[in-house]
C-alpha positions as CSV (number, residue, x, y, z in Angstrom):
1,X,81.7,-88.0,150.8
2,X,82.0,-85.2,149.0
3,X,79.9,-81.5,148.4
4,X,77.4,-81.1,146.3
5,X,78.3,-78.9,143.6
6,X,75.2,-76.8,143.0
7,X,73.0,-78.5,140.6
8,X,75.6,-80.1,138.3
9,X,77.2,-83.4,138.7
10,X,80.4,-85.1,139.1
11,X,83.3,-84.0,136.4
12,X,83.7,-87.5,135.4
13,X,83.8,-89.8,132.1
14,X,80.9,-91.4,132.7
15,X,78.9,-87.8,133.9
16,X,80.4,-86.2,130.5
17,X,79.0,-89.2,128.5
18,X,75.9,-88.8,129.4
19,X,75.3,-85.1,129.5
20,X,77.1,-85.1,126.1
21,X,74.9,-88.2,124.5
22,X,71.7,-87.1,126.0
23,X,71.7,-83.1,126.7
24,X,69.1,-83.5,129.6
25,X,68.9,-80.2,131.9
26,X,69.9,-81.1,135.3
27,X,68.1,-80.0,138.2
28,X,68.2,-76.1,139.4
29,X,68.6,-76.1,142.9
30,X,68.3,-72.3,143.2
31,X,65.0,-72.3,142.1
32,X,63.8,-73.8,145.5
33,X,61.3,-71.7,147.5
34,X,63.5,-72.7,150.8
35,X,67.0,-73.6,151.8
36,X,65.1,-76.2,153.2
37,X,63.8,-77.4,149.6
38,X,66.9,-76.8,147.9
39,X,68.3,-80.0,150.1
40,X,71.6,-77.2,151.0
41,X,74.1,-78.8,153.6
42,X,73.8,-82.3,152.1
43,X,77.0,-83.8,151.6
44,X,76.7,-86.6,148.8
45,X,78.0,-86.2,145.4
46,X,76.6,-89.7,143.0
47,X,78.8,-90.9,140.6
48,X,77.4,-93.0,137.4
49,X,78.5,-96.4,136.7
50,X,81.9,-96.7,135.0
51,X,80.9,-99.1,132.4
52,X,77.2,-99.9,130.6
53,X,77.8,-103.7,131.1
54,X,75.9,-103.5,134.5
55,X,72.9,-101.7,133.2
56,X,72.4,-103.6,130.3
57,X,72.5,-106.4,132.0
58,X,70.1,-106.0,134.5
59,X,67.8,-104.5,131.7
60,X,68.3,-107.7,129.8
61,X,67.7,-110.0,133.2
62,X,64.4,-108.2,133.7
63,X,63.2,-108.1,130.2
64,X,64.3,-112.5,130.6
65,X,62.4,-113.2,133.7
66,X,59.4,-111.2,133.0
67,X,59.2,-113.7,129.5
68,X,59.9,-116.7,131.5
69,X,56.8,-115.6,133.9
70,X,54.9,-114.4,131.2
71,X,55.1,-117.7,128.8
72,X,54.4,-119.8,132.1
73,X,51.3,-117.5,132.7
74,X,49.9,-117.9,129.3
75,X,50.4,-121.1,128.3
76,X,50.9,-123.4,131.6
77,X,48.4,-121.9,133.8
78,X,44.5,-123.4,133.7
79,X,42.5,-120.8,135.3
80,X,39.4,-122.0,137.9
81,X,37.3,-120.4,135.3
82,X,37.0,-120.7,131.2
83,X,35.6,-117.9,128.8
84,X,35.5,-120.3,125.8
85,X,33.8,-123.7,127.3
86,X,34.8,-126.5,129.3
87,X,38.3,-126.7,130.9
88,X,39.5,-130.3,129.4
89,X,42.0,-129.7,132.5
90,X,42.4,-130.0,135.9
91,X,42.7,-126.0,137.3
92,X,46.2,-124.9,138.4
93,X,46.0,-124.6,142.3
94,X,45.6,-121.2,143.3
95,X,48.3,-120.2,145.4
96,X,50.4,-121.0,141.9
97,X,47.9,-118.9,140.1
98,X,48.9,-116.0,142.6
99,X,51.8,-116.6,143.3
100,X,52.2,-116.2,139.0
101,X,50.3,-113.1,139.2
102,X,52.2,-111.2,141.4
103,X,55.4,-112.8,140.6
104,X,54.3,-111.4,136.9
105,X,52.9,-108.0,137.8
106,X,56.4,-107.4,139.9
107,X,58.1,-107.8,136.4
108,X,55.7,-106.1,134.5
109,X,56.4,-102.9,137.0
110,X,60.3,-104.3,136.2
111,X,59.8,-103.3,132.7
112,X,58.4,-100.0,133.1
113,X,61.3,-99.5,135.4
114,X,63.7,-100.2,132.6
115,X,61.9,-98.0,130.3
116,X,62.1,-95.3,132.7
117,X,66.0,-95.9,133.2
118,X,66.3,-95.8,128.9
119,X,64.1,-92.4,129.0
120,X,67.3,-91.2,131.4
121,X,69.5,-92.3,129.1
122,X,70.9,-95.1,132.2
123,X,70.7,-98.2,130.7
124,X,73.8,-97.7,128.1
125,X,75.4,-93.6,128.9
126,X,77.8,-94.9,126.1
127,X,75.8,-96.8,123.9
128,X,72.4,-94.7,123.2
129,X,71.1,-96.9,120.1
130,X,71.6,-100.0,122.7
131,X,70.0,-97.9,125.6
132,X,66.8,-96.9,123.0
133,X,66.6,-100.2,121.7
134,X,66.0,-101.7,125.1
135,X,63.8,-99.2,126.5
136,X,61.0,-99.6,123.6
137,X,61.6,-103.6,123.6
138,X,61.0,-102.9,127.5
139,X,57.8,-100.3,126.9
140,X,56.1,-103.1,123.9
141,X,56.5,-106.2,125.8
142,X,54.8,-104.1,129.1
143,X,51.9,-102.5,127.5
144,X,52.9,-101.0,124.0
145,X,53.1,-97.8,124.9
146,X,55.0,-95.4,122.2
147,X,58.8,-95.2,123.0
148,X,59.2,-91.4,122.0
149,X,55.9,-90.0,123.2
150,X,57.0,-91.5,126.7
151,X,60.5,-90.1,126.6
152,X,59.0,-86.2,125.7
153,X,57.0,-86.5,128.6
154,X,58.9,-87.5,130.8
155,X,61.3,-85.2,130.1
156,X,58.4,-82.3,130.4
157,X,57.8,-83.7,134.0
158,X,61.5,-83.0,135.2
159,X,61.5,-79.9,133.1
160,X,58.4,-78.7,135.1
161,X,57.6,-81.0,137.9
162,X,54.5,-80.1,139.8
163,X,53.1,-77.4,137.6
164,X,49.2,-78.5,137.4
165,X,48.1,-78.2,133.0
166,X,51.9,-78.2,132.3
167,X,53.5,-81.6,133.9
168,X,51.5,-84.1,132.4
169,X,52.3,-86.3,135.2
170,X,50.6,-84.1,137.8
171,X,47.0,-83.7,138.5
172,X,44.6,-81.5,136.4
173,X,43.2,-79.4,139.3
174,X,41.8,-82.6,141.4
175,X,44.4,-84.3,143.6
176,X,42.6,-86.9,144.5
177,X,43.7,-90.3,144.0
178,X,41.7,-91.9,141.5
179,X,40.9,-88.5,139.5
180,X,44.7,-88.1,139.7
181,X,45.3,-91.6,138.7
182,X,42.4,-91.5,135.3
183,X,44.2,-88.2,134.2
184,X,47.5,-89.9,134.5
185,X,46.9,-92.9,132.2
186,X,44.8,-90.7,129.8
187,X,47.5,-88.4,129.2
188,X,49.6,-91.8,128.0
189,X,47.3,-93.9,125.9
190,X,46.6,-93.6,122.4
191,X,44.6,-95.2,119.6
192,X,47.4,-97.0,117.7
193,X,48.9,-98.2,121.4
194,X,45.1,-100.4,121.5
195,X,45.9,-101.6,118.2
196,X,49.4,-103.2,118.9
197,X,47.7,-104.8,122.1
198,X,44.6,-106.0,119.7
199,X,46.9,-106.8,117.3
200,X,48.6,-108.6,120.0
201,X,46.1,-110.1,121.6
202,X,45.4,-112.1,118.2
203,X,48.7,-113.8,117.9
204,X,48.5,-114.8,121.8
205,X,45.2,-116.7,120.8
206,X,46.1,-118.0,117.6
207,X,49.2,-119.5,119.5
208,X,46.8,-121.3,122.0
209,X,46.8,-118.8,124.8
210,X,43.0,-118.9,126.2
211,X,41.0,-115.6,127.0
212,X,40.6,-115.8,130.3
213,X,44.6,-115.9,130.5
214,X,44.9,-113.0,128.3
215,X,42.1,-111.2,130.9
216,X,44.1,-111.9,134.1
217,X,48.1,-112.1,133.2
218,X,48.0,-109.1,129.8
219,X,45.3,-107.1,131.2
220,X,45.1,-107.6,134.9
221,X,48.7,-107.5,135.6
222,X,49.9,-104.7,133.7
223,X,46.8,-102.7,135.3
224,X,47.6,-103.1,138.9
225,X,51.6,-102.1,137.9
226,X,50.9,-99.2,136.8
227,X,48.6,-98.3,139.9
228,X,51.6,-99.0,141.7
229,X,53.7,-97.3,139.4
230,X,51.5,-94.2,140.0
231,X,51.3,-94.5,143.5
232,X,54.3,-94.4,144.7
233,X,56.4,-92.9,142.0
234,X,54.0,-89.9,140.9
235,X,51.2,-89.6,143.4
236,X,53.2,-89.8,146.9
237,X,56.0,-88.4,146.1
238,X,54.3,-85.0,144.5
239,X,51.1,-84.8,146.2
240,X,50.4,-81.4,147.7
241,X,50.0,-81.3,151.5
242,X,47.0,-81.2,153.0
243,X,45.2,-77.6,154.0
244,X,47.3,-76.0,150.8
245,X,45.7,-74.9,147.9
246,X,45.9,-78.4,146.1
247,X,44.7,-77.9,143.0
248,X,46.9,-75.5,142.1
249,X,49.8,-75.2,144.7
250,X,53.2,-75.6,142.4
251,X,54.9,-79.2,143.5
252,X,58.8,-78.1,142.4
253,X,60.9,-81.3,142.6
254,X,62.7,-80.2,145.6
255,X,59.4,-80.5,147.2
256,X,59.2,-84.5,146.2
257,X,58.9,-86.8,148.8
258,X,61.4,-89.9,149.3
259,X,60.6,-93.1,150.8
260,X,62.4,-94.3,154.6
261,X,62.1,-97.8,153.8
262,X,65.0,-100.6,153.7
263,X,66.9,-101.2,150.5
264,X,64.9,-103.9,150.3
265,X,61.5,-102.4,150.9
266,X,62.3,-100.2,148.8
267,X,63.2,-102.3,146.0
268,X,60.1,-104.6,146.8
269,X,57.4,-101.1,146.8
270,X,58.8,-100.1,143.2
271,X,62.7,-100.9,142.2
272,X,63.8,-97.7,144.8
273,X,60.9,-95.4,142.5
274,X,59.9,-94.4,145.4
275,X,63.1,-92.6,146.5
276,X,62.1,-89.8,144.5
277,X,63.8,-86.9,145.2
278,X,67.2,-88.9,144.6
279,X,65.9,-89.5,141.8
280,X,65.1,-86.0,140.8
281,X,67.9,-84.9,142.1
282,X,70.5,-87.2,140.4
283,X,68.6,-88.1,137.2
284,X,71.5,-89.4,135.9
285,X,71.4,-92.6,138.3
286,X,69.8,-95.7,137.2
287,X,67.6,-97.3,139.6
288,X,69.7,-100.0,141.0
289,X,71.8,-97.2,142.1
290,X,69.5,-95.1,143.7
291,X,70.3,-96.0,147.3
292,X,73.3,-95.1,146.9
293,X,72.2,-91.4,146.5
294,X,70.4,-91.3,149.9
């Protein structure tokens, strides 16, 4: 492997592409409070993918199975319980019914996951209408957040990770979990984002899709992926340690935490989100990649 050239990144095509498409700000190591923080003495040097054909593709085979899943969930699933009179069938047994849910809610975190890799600008370096175009199909079909109001701030949380009142991932003075967690999702919801899902919730029914359905596999689902989205990609990765001055102790990314776990513990806990100061770090890397930055 190679050194680690201060904060930039390799003098490649595919590293030119993307700083030149996308004109994110890289990392500053030297703003680290410790040699310790600023990772010096690491010897890895991360490369993007040579072509966009891989990342469009696994973009594309998320944004397929989640549909699959989420067609089966809607429409081929009888729930044990009925909001709108008798069940005229017999209830689906319920390890399917689970086995659905989490299945779904995997793919559901899937699809934030691929809007998160658009937002970097990794799902198509080269193609950047392709790479948009996937990333808000991706952010709709999850929970239809706005495309653009994502990408600012998520660009504002690299741009100042950690700082309580300026990253509006981090905590508002209280870094307790569920506190944390309320502030989180309130910073990203809006009125016109519960319109699309009202307006969405309409056609679902008027294509047959009972309530309780919509409850459990729209609402549900998408709920408890973005607890876990939270968890382990914003609140243990940047929490402040313990005896500190939580609430307002400065988290710099060089601070963030990364996960231990297998590849494939990894990928099962949140697509590698939890290897988050990779992430940080190379912000150029898309999330199938990420191990490869350890």
């Amino acid at each position: 492997m190679n050194d680690m050239n201060g904060a930039g990144g390799p003098e490649d095509a595919s590293f030119q592409a993307w700083t030149s498409s996308y004109g994110y700000n890289l990392p500053e190591e030297t703003s680290a409070k410790s040699p310790e923080d600023a990772g010096i003495g690491l010897k890895q040097r991360y490369q993007p993918p040579k072509s966009d054909a891989k990342g469009i593709a696994y973009a594309c085979g998320v944004i397929g199975l989640w549909a699959l899943l989420y067609w089966h969930a809607m429409f081929h699933i009888t729930l044990p319980f009925s909001l709108q009179g008798e069940h005229t069938q017999q209830p689906t047994h319920i390890l399917h019914i689970l086995a659905v849910f989490f299945s779904l809610e995997f793919m559901y975190t899937g699809l934030f996951i691929t809007t998160h890799d658009a937002m970097h600008g990794t799902i198509a370096i080269r193609h950047r209408r392709i790479n948009d175009f996937l990333g808000a199909l991706a952010i709709s079909l999850y929970a239809w957040f706005d495309y653009g109001m994502l990408h600012f701030k998520h660009w504002e949380h690299h741009n100042h990770t950690g700082k309580p009142h300026v990253d509006p991932d981090f905590h508002r003075g209280n870094p307790s979990l569920l506190p944390w967690f309320g502030w989180f999702m309130w910073e990203y919801i809006s009125l016109w984002q519960f319109t699309k899902i009202a307006t969405w919730t309409a056609v679902m029914q008027y294509l047959g899709a009972p309530m309780e359905n919509i409850l459990v596999f729209m609402t549900a689902a998408p709920l408890l992926s973005a607890f876990r989205l939270f968890l382990f990609g914003t609140y243990l990765p940047h929490r402040p340690e313990p005896g500190s001055d939580e609430s307002t102790v400065v988290m710099h990314w060089p601070k963030s935490r990364t996960s231990q776990a297998s590849n494939l513990q990894s990928f099962l806990t949140c697509y590698h989100f939890d290897l988050h100061w990779e992430h940080h770090r190379w912000p150029y890397a898309p999330w199938w990649e990420l191990p490869k930055c350890r």
